[in-house]
N, C-alpha and C positions, 0 to 999 in steps of 0.2 A: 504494500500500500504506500509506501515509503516514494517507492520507485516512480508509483504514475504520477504521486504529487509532482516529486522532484522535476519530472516529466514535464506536467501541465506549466509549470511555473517558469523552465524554458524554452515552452513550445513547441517542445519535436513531437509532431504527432503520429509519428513511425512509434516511434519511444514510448511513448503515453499508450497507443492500444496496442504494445507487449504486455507492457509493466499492466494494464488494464485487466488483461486476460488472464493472468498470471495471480493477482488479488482477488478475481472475481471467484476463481478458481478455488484461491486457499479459504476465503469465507463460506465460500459454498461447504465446502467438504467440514470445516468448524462446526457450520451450524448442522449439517448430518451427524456429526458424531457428539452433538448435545455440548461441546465446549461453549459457543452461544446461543443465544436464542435466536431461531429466524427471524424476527424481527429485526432484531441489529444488525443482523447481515443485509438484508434487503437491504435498510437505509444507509449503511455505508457503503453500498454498491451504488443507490442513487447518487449517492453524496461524489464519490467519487468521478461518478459518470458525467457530472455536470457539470468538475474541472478541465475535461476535452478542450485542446487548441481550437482555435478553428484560422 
């Protein structure tokens, strides 16, 4: 999650949907195995998603 910020914040949006896919990935799998709630996953997948360059 580190990685898209750092990502969005210098605008490489090659960069941004790796590091994208790659978080979306490890929350997904978190919130399956009960580490979080889905909930917070969802929303810090929105959250994240709405840092995108454009």
């Amino acid at each position: 999650m580190r990685a898209a910020r750092e990502a969005a914040d210098t605008g490489d949006s090659d960069a941004f949907g790796a590091a994208l896919s790659e978080a979306f990935s490890v929350l997904d799998r978190a919130a399956r195995k009960g580490a979080i709630p889905t909930g917070r996953a969802d929303r810090t997948k929105r959250r994240l998603a709405a840092l995108r360059p454009e």
